[in-house]
MIDREN-10095 format. One record per residue (C-alpha): residue in one letter; x, z, y; residue number from 1. Coordinates in steps of 0.5 Angstrom, whole numbers. Example, Ala and Ser with C-alpha at 12.3 -4.5 7.8 and 13.67 -1.06 7.14 Angstrom:
REM MIDREN-10095
 rest    px    pz    py  nr
    A    25    16    -9   1
    S    27    14    -2   2
This chain:
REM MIDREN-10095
 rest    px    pz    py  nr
    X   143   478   335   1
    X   146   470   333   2
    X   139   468   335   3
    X   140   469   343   4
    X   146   465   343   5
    X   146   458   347   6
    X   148   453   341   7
    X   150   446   341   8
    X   150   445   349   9
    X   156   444   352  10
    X   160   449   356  11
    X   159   448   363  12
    X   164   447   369  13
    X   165   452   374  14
    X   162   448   379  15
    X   156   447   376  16
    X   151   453   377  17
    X   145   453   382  18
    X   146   455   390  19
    X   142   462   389  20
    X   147   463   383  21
    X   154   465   382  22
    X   159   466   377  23
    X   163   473   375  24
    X   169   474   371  25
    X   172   480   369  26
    X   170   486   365  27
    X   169   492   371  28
    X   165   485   375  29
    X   160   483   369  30
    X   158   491   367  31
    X   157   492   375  32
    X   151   487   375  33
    X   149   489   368  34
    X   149   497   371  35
    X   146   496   378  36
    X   142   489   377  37
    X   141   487   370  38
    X   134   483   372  39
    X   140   478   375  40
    X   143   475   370  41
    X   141   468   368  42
    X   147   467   362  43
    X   153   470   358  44
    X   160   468   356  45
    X   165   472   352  46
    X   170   472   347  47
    X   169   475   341  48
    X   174   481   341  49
    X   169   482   347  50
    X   163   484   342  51
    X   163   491   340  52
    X   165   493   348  53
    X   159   489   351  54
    X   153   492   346  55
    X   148   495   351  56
    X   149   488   356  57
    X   148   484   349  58
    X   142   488   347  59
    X   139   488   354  60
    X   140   480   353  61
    X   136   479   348  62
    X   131   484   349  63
    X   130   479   355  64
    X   131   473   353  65
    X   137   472   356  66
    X   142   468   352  67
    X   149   468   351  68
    X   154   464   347  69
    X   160   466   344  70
    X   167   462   346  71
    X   173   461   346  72
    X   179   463   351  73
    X   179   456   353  74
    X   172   456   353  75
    X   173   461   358  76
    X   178   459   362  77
    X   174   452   364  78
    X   168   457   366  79
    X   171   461   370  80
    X   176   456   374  81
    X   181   462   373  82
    X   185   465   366  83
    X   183   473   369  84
    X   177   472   367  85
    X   178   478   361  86
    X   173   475   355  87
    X   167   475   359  88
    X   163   471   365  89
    X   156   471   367  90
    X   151   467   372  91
    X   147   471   375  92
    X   143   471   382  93
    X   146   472   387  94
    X   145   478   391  95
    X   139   478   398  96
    X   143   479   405  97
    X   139   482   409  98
    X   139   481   416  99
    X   141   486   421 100
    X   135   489   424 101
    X   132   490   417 102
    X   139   493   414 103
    X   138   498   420 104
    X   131   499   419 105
    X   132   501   412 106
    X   140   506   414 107
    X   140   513   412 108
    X   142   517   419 109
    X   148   521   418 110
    X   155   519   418 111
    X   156   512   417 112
    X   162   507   416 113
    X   161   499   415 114
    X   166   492   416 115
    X   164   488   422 116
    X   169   481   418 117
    X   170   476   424 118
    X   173   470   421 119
    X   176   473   414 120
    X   175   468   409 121
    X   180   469   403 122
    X   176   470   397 123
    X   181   475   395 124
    X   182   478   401 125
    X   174   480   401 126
    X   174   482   393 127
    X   181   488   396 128
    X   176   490   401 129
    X   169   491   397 130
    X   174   494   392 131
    X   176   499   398 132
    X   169   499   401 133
    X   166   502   395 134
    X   172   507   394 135
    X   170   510   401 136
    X   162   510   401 137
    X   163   503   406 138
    X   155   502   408 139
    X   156   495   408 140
    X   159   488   411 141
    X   157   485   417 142
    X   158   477   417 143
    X   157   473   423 144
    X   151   469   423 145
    X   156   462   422 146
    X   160   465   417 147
    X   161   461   411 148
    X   163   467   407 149
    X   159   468   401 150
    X   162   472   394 151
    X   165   469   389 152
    X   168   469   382 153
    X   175   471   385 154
    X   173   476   390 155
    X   168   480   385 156
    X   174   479   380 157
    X   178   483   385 158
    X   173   488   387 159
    X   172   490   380 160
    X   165   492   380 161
    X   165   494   388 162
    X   161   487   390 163
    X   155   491   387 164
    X   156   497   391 165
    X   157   495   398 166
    X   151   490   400 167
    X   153   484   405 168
    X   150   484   411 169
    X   147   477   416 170
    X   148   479   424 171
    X   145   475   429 172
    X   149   474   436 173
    X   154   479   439 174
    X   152   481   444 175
    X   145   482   441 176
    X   148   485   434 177
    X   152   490   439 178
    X   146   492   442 179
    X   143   493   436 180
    X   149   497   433 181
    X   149   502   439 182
    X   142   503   439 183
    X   144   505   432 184
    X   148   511   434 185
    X   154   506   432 186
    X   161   505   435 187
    X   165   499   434 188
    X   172   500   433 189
    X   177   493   435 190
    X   183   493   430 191
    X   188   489   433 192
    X   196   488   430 193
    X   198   492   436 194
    X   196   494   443 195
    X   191   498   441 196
    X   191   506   441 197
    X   194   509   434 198
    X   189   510   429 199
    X   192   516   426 200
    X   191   519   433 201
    X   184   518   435 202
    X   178   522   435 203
    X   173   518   429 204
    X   166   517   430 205
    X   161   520   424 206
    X   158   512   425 207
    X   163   507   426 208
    X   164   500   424 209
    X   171   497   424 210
    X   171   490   426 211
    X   176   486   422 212
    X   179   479   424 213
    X   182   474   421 214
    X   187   473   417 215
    X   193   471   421 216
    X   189   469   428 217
    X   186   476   429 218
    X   179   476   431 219
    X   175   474   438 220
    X   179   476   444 221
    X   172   477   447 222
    X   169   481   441 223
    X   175   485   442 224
    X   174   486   449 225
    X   166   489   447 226
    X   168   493   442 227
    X   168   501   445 228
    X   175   503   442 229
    X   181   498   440 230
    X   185   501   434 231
    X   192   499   431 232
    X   195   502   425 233
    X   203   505   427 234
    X   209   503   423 235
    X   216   501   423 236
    X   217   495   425 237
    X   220   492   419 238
    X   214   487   418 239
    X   209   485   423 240
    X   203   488   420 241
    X   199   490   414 242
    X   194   484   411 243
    X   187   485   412 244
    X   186   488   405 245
    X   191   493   406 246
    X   189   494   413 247
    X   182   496   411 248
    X   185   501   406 249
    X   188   505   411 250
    X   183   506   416 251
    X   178   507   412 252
    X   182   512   409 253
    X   183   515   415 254
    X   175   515   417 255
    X   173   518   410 256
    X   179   524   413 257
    X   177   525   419 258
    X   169   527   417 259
């Protein structure tokens, strides 16, 4: 397979790709692709104690034309901008986001559970969440129309393949992506730190979206207010709350056991 690798050039920074690209690290992040889009793979990094693992993704390379170099862990570390990048990164094209009526068009009826992320903005916040949303069968994120969230090396890496599996999602203006929503046969829950009725004790709608605030401000009182439930996590007290990641883990667990 040496004829695929990429000789001679020099290894590129992290900042280098394309805007329709974007750079994975981390083992479960890379293999995700390879398994759900293996088409969207534009280039391959990795260690050399990395090859025997990587077998089928390097075979898959060359029988499309797609090269790979094998580098050094200090190669690695420029590439990913980051030392957890676990002997393999990857450009590869980013994922389509739907807007939301098409999204729609397309959603099995049934119980469906998707994360509204008003304001959330912490890569690795966002990589926790797909992490869990994939664990529980999440449909999708909803990200606002001005959002400049996107997906990232980082927040791939922490979602540990669940990137792949969880779709992002555009939406339009609130009060027309409700009507949409309700329109859908969803109910929108607001979580807020406190205030709200005790998630462990209120009655769950088979299709719901959580709308998650930011980290630290909370979200939108006015989105807050058009939600149809408002929703806070009990505790002891002993801290103000938990961080959106953890947050999202719980109520998505407590959903999933409700169905």
């Amino acid at each position: 397979m040496a004829d695929r690798q990429i000789r001679g050039a020099p290894v590129r920074p992290a900042r280098g790709h394309r805007q329709d690209e974007v750079r994975l690290y981390g083992l479960n992040a890379v293999l995700a692709v390879f398994a759900r889009r293996p088409q969207a793979l534009r280039k391959l990094y990795l260690l050399p104690e990395r090859i025997p693992q990587l077998q089928p993704l390097l075979k898959w390379c060359v029988a499309h034309r797609i090269g790979y170099r094998v580098v050094t862990a200090d190669d690695l570390h420029r590439l990913a901008a980051s030392g957890h990048h676990e002997g393999v990164v990857a450009d590869v094209l980013r994922a389509p986001v739907p807007e939301l009526s098409q999204w729609l068009r397309d959603l099995p009826g049934g119980r469906q559970c998707a994360l509204w992320l008003d304001g959330v903005g912490n890569p690795h916040n966002l990589g926790a969440i797909l992490r869990s949303a994939a664990h529980f069968g999440v449909s999708a994120l909803l990200l606002p129309r001005h959002s400049s969230l996107a997906l990232s090396g980082a927040a791939a890496r922490v979602a540990e393949g669940g990137a792949e599996a969880v779709p992002l999602v555009r939406l339009g203006q609130d009060d027309e992506t409700i009507a949409q929503l309700h329109a859908a046969g969803f109910r929108l829950a607001a979580t807020l730190v406190r205030g709200g009725d005790d998630l462990f004790r209120a009655t769950l709608p088979p299709r719901l979206v959580y709308v998650l605030g930011a980290e630290g401000e909370g979200m939108s009182p006015a989105l807050a207010a058009a939600c149809d439930l408002r929703l806070s996590i009990p505790g002891t007290g002993a801290v103000e709350s938990l961080n959106v990641a953890a947050a999202t883990a719980v109520l998505l667990a407590q959903w999933a056991s409700r169905q």
